[in-house]
N, C-alpha and C positions, 0 to 999 in steps of 0.2 A: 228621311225627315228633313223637311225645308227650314232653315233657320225662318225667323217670324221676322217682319219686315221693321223696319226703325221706323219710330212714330217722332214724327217732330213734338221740338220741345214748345209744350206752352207758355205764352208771355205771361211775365208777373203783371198781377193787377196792382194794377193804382193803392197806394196805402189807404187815402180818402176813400176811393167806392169799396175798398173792403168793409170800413170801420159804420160804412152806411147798412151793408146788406148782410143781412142776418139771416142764417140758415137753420132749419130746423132740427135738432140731435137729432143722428141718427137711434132707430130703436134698439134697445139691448136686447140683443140675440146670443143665445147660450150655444156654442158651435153643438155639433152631435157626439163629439169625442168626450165632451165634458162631463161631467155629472152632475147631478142636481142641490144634492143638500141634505140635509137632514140624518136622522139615525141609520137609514141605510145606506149612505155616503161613509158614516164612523167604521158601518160592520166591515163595509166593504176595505175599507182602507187598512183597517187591522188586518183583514185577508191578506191584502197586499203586504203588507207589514211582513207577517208570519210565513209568507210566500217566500222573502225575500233572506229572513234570516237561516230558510231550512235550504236555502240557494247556496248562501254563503258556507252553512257546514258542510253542504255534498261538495263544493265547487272549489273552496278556495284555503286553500293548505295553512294560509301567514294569519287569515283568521281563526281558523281550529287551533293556533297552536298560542296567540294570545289571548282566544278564552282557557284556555287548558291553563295555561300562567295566570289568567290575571281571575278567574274562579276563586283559586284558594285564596290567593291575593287578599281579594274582596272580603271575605270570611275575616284571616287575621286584622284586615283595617281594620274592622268592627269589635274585633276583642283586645289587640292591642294600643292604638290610640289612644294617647290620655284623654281626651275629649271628644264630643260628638259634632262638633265643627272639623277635628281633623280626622277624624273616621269620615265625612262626610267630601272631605277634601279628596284625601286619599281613595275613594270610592269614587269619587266625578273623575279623578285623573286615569284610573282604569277603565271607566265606562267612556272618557274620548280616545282613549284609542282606537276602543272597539267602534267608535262612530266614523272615526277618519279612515279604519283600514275598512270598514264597507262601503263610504263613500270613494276612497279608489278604486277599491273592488269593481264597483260601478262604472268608473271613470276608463277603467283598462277593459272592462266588456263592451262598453261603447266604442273605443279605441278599437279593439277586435274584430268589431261587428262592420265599422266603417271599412278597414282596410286590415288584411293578417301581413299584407308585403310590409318593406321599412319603410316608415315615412319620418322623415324628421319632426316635422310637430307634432305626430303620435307620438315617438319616441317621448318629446318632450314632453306631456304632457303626462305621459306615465312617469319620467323621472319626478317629475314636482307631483303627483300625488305620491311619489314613495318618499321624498322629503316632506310630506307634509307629516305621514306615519313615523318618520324617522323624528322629524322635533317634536312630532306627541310623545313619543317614547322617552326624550329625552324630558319633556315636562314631566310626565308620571315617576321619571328615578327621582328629578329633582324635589317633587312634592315628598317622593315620600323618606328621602332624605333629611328634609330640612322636617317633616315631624319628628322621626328619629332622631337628629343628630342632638348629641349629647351635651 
C-alpha cells in the first residue's frame, strides 16, 4: 500500500472576504449507522439495554458479585431507613455502583478488543476505571453510614 501523497496546505482567507461570502448549510444527512427516532428507536434501545445487562451477568464476575451484595442491600434500605429520602439515598448509592462497574466493564472490553498485548495507556485506562468502581464503593459505605450512624 502506497502511503497517499501530502497535499499542500491551503492559504488562509482574508478575515474581510470571508465575513462578505456566505455559504449555504450544508444539508442534515443522518449517516446509515444511525437510527432514526421514534418508538422503535426506544424498543430497540431497551433491546440493547437488556443485551448488555445479560452480557454483564454471563461475562463479568466483580458485577455478579455486587449485585449479589447490593440485592439485599437494596431490600433493607427500604425497610430499615428512617425515611424515604434516605432509603432513596442509600438505593441511588447501590445502583451507582452497579452503573460504574458496567461502564468499566465496557471500558476494559474496548481496551481488550483494541489490543490483549500490555499497553500502557490501556493499562491506564483500566486502572482509573477500577478507581472509579473503587470511590463508588467508597461513596455507597459512606452514604450508608452516615444514615446509620447513631
Amino acid at each position: 500500500m502506497r502511503p497517499e501523497p501530502s497535499r499542500p496546505l491551503a492559504p488562509i482567507p482574508d478575515a474581510t472576504a470571508t465575513a462578505t461570502a456566505t455559504a449555504a448549510p450544508a444539508p442534515a444527512v443522518t449517516p446509515s449507522f444511525k437510527s432514526r427516532g421514534g418508538l422503535q428507536r426506544v424498543w430497540r434501545a431497551a433491546g440493547h439495554s437488556l443485551a448488555g445487562l445479560r452480557a454483564a451477568l454471563r461475562h463479568e464476575a466483580a458485577f455478579r458479585q455486587e449485585l449479589a451484595l447490593g440485592l439485599p442491600l437494596l431490600v433493607l434500605a427500604w425497610v430499615l431507613a428512617p425515611t424515604r429520602w434516605q432509603a432513596l439515598a442509600l438505593s441511588a448509592s447501590i445502583a451507582l455502583v452497579w452503573i460504574v462497574e458496567l461502564l468499566n466493564s465496557a471500558l476494559e472490553a474496548v481496551a481488550d478488543a483494541v489490543s490483549t498485548e500490555h499497553h500502557p495507556l490501556l493499562g491506564r485506562a483500566k486502572d482509573l476505571g477500577s478507581a472509579a468502581v473503587f470511590l463508588t464503593l467508597g461513596l455507597c459505605a459512606a452514604t450508608w453510614a452516615v444514615v446509620f450512624w447513631p
